[in-house]
C-alpha positions as CSV (number, residue, x, y, z in Angstrom):
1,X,8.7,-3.4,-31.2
2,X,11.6,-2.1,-30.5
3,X,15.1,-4.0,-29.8
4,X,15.9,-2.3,-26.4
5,X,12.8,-2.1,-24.7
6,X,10.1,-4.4,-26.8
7,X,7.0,-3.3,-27.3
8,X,6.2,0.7,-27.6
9,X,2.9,2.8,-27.4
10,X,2.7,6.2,-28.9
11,X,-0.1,8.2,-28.7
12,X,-0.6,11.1,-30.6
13,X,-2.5,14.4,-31.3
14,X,-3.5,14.8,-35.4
15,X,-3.1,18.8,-35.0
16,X,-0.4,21.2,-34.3
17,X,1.4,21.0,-32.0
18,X,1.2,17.2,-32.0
19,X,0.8,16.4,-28.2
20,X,2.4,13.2,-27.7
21,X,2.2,10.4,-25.0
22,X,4.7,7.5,-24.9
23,X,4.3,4.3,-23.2
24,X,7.5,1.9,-22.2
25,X,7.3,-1.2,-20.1
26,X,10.6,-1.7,-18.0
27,X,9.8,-5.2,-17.4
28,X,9.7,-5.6,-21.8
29,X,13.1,-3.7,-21.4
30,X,14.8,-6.2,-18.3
31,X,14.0,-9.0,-20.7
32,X,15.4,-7.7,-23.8
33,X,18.7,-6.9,-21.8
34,X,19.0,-10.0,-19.8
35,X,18.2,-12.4,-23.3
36,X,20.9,-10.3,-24.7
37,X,23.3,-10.7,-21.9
38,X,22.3,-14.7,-21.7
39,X,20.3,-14.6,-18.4
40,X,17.6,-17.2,-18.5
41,X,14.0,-16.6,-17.5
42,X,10.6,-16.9,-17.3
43,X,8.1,-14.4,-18.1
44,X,4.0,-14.6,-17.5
45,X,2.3,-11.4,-18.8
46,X,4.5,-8.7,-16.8
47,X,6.0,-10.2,-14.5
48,X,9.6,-12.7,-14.1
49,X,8.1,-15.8,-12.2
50,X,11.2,-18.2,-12.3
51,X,14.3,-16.9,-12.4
52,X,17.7,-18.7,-11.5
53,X,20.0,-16.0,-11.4
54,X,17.9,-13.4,-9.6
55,X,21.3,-11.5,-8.8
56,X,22.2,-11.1,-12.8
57,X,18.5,-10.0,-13.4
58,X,18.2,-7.7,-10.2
59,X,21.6,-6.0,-11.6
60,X,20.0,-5.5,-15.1
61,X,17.1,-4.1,-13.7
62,X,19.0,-1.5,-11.7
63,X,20.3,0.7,-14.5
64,X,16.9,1.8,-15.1
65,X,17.5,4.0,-11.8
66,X,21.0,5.9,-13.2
67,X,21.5,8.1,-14.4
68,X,22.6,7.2,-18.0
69,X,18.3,5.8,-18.3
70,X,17.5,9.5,-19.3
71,X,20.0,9.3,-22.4
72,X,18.5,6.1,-23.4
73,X,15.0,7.3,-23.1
74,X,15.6,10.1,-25.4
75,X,17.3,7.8,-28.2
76,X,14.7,5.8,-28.1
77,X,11.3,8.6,-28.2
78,X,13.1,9.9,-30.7
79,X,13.9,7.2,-32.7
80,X,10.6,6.5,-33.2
81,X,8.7,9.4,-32.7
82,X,10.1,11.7,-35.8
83,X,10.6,8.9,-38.3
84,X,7.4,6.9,-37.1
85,X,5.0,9.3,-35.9
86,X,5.7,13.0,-36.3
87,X,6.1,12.4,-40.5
88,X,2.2,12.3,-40.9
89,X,1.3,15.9,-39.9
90,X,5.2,17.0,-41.0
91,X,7.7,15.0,-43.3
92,X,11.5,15.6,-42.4
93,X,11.8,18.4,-44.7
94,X,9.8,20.6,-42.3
95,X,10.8,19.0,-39.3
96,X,14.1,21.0,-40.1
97,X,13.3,23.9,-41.8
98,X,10.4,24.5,-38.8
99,X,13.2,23.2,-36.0
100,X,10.5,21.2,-34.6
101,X,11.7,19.5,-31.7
102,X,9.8,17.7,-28.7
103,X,10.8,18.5,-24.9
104,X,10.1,15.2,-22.9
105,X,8.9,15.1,-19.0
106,X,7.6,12.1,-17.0
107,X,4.0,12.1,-16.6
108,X,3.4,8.0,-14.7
109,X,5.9,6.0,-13.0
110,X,5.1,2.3,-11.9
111,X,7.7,0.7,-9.6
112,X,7.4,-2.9,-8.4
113,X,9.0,-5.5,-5.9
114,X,8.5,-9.2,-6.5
115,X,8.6,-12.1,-3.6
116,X,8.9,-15.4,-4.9
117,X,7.8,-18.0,-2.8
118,X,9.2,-21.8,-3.1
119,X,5.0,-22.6,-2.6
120,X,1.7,-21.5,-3.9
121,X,0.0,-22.6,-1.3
122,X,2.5,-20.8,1.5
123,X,2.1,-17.7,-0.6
124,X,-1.8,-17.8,-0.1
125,X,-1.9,-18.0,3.2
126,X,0.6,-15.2,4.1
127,X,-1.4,-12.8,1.9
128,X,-4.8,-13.8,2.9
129,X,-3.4,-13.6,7.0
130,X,-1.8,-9.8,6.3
131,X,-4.6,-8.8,4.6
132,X,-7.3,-9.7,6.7
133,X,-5.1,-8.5,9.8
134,X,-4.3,-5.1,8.6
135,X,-7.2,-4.2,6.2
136,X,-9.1,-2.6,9.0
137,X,-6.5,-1.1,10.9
138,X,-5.4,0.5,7.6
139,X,-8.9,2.1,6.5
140,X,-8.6,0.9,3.6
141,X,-11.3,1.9,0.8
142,X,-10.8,-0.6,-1.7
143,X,-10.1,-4.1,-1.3
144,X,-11.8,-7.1,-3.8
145,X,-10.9,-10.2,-4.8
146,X,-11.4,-10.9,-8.5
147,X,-11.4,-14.7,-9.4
148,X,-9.7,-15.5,-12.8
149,X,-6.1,-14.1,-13.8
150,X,-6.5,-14.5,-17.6
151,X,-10.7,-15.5,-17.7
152,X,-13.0,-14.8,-14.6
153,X,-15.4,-17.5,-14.2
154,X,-18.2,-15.1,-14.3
155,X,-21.0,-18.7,-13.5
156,X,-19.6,-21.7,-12.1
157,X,-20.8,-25.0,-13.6
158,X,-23.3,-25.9,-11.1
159,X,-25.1,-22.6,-12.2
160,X,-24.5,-20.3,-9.0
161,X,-22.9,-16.9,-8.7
162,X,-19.4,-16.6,-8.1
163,X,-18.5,-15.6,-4.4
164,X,-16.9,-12.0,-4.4
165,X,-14.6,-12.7,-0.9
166,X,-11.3,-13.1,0.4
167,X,-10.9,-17.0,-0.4
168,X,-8.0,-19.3,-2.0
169,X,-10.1,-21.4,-4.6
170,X,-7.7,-22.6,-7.1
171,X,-4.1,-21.0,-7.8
172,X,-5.2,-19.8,-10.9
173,X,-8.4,-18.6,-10.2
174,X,-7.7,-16.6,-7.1
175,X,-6.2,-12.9,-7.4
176,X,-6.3,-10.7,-4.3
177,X,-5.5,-7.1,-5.1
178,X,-4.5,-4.8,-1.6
179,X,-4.9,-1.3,-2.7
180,X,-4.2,1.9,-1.0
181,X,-4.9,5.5,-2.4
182,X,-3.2,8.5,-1.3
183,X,-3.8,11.5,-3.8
184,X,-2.4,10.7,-7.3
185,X,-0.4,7.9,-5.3
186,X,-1.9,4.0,-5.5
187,X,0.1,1.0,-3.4
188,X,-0.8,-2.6,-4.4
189,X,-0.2,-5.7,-2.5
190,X,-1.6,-8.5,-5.0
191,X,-0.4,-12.4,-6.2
192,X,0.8,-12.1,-10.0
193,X,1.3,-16.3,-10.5
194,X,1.0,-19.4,-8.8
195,X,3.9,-18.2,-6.6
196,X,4.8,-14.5,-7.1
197,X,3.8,-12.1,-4.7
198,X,3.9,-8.1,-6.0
199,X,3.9,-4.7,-3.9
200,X,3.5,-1.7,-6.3
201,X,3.5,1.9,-6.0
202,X,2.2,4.2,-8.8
203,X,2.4,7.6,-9.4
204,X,-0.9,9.0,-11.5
205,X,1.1,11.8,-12.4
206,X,4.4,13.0,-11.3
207,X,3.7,16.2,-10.3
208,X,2.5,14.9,-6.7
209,X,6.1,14.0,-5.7
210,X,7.6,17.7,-6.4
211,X,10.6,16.7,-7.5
212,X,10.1,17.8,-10.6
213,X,8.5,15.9,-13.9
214,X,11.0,16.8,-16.8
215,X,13.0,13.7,-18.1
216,X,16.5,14.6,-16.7
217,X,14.5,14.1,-12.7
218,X,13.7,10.7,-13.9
219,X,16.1,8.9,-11.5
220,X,15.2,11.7,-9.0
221,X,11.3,9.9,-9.5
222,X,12.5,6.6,-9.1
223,X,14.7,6.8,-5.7
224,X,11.2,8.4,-4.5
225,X,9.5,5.7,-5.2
226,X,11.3,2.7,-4.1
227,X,11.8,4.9,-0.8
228,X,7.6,5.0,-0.6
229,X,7.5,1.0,-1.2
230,X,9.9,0.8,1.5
231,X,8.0,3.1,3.8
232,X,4.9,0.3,2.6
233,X,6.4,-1.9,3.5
234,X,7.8,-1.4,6.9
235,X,4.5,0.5,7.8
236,X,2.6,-2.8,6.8
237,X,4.9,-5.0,8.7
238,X,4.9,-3.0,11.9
239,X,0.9,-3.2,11.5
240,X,1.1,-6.9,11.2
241,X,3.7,-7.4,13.9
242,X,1.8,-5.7,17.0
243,X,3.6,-5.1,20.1
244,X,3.0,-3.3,23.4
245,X,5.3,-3.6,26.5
246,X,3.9,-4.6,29.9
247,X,4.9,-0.7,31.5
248,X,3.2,1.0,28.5
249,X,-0.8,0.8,29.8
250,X,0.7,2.3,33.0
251,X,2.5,4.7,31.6
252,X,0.5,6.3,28.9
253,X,-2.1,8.2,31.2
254,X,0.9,10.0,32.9
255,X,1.5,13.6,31.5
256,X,4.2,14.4,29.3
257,X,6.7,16.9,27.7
258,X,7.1,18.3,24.4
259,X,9.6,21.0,24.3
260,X,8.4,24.0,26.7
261,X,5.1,22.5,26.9
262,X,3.3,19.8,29.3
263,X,0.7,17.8,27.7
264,X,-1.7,15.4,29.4
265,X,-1.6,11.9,28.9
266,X,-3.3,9.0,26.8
267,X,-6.8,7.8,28.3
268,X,-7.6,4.6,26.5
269,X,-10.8,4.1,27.8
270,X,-12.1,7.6,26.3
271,X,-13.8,7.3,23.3
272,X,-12.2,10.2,21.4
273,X,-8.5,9.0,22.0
274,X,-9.9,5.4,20.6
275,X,-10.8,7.3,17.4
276,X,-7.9,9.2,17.3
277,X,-5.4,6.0,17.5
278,X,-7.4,4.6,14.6
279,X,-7.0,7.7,12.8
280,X,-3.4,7.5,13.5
281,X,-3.0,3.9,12.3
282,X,-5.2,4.3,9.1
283,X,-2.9,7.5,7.8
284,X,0.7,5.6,8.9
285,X,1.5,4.7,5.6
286,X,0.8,8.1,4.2
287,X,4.1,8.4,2.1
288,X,4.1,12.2,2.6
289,X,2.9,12.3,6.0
290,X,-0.4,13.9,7.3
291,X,-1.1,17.8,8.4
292,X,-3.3,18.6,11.4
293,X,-5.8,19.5,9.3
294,X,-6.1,15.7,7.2
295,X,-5.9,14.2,10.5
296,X,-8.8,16.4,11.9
297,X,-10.9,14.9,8.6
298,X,-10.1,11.4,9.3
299,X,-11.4,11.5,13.0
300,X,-14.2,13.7,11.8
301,X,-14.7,10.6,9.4
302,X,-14.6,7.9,12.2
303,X,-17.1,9.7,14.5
304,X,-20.4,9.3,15.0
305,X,-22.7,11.5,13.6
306,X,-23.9,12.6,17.3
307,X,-20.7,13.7,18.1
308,X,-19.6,17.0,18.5
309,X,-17.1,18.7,15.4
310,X,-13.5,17.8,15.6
311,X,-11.5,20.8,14.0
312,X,-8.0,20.9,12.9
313,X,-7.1,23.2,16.4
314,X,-8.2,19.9,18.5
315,X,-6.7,17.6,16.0
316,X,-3.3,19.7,17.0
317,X,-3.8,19.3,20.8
318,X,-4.0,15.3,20.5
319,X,-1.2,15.2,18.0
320,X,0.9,16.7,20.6
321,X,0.1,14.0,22.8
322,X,0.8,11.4,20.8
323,X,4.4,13.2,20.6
324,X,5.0,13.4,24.1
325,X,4.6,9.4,24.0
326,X,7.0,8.9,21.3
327,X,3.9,7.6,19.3
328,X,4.4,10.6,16.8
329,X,7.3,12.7,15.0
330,X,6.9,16.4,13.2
331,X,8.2,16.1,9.7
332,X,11.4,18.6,9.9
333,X,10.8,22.5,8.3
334,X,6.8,21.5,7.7
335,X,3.5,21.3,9.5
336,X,3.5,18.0,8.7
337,X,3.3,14.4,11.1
338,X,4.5,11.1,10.6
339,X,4.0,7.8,12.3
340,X,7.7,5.2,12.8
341,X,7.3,1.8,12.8
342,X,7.7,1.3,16.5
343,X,4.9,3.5,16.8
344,X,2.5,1.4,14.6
345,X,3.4,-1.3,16.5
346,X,2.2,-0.2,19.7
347,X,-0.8,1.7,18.3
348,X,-1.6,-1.5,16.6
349,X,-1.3,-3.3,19.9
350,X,-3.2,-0.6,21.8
351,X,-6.4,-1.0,19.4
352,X,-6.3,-4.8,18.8
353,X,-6.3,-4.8,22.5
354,X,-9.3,-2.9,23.2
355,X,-11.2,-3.9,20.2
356,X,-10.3,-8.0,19.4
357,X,-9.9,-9.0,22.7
358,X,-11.2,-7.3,25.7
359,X,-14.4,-6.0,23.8
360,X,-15.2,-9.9,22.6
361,X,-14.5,-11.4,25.4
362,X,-16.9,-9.1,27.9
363,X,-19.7,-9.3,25.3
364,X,-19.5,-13.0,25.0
365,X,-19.2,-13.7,28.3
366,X,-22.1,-11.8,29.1
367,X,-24.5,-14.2,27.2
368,X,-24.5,-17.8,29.2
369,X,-25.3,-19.5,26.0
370,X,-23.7,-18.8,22.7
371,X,-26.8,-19.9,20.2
372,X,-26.5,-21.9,17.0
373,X,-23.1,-22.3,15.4
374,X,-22.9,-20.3,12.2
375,X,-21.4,-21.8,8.8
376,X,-18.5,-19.6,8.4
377,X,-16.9,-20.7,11.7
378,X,-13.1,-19.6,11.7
379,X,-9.9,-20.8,13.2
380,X,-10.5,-17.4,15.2
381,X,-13.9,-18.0,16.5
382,X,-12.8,-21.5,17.6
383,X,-10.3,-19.4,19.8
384,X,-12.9,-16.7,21.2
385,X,-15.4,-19.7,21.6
386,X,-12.3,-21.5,23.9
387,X,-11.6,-18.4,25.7
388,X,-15.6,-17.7,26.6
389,X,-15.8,-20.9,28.0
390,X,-12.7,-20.4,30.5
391,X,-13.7,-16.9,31.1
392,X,-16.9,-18.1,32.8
393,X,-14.9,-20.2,35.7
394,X,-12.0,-17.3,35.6
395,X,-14.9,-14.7,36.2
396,X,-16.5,-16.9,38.9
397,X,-13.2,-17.9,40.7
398,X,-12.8,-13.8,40.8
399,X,-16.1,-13.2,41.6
400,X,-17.0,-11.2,38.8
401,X,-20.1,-10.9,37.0
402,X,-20.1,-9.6,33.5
């Protein structure tokens, strides 16, 4: 336990020449600072759930992004690694006649934002409404709710199995974690508390940002990493907050110009340009944008089987599409793509269109009679059920049959 940044894990190797691993916990070293400074808090596990002066603790928290961090990481590894660790394969008289001195890079970075919400229960149903909007516009691989933040209830009382699924049970029984994966980079959307909401980004290893990985890029690391959170963030946001104009249908089939070039235009009714927005939306929060060639594997992905190969060479030709409509911007000096959030918006818009509302509706108003009601009947179906039923007389004062 140390007095600046609590608790410490050092891992070492029992042979020459002593490979070492430290651990520190900038949450452990926030509440060190702030009980020395007098700031009053409360602390569950790793996280700050009430806090009055969130200014005073925000501004603590800070200085672990100066530069003066990397001095105070080096007086504390080697405060305890030579007189704590190091001693039992050298003692200090050959630590000095040998010089043997350690040369520290950063390996795993974790950096966090916490929401605090005024109510558990408003908390729940913002996270539960994002995630189940945007999980499969995101493509996301891996998404589970675990029930139980200190103890899962592996068997309720009544002797059933628990139910693995997006629900709010009990505050403190219901965790949602949101994960995204990119390479050696993981983003986490998940409740920490009765009312605290975190989004997380974490670098496996460091070397994935090339920045560099020695201590003295340490700061270097962090800006990088708040700067992918925000990305997360927006990107997420955008997702959530779909929006298409009423000219754009009309005007995405219309050729366009990108540099020299004329491209063709956006057919939404093709099959192939549906996949390719989806492939668009599920790679828009990419941190280091996509190449042709990444994109060309995630259509390749979303295709069926009977389909013809997609290769990186037509992968090119539609991403140059999607930049004549503004829906797409090249990464400057790389081969490299990235989505803005206006664009999300409107992809997002495009595809819920075509697939949560136009699809739905013509497939149930093609069957006159709906069937038995099924258990799990959402607020959602209640609205597709409402909008079957006025379809029918809209279709008939039309005269159109579907």
């Amino acid at each position: 336990m140390d007095p600046e940044w609590g608790h410490i894990t050092i891992k070492m190797s029992g042979h020459p020449p002593f490979a070492t691993q430290i651990i520190l916990n900038g949450h452990e070293y926030v509440a060190c600072q702030s009980q020395k400074a007098g700031i009053p808090f409360t602390k569950e596990g790793n996280c700050f759930t009430l806090i009055p002066k969130p200014a005073d603790l925000a501004e603590v928290a800070d200085t672990l992004s100066e530069s003066r961090t990397i001095g105070r990481l080096s007086q504390v590894c080697e405060a305890w690694i030579y007189s704590a660790c190091l001693c039992f394969g050298l003692d200090l008289e050959e630590q000095q006649r040998s010089g043997f001195r350690y040369q520290y890079s950063v390996y795993q970075v974790e950096n966090s934002r916490n929401l605090i919400f005024h109510r558990g229960q408003q908390m729940e149903e913002i996270v539960q409404a994002l995630i189940d909007r945007t999980r499969t516009r995101l493509g996301v691989k891996q998404l589970k709710t675990i029930f139980g933040m200190k103890t899962r209830p592996y068997w309720q009382r009544d002797g059933k199995a628990p139910r693995f699924e997006v629900v709010v049970e009990r505050p403190q029984y219901d965790l949602t974690i949101f994960k995204l994966h990119f390479g050696k980079l993981t983003l986490k959307v998940y409740t920490k508390g009765e009312r605290v909401l975190r989004i997380e980004v974490m670098v496996h290893n460091t070397k994935e940002l090339r920045c560099g990985r020695v201590l003295e890029r340490f700061p270097t690391i962090v800006t990088r990493l708040e700067k992918i959170l925000e990305q997360f963030l927006n990107a997420v946001y955008a997702m959530d907050a779909a929006l298409i104009s009423d000219g754009t249908l009309d005007e995405l089939p219309n050729p366009s110009q990108v540099g020299k070039t004329r491209v063709g235009g956006i057919e939404v009714n093709k099959a192939r340009t549906r996949v390719v927005l989806n492939a668009a939306l599920s790679l828009a929060c990419a941190p280091d944008g996509f190449t042709a060639r990444q994109f060309a594997a995630t259509v390749q992905s979303m295709r069926r089987p009977t389909d013809p190969n997609y290769d990186a060479r037509r992968a090119a030709y539609d991403l140059k599409k999607l930049r004549g409509k503004n829906l797409l911007t090249k990464l400057a000096d790389s081969r490299r793509y990235s989505i803005p959030p206006e664009a999300i918006r409107t992809i997002g818009a495009l595809v819920i269109l075509r697939e949560k509302v136009l699809r739905p509706i013509l497939a149930g108003v093609g069957k006159p009679k709906m069937g038995r009601k099924p258990k799990n009947w959402s607020p959602i179906d209640e609205h597709y059920e409402a909008i079957r039923q006025d379809m029918f007389v809209l279709f008939g004062d039309l005269g159109i049959a579907a």
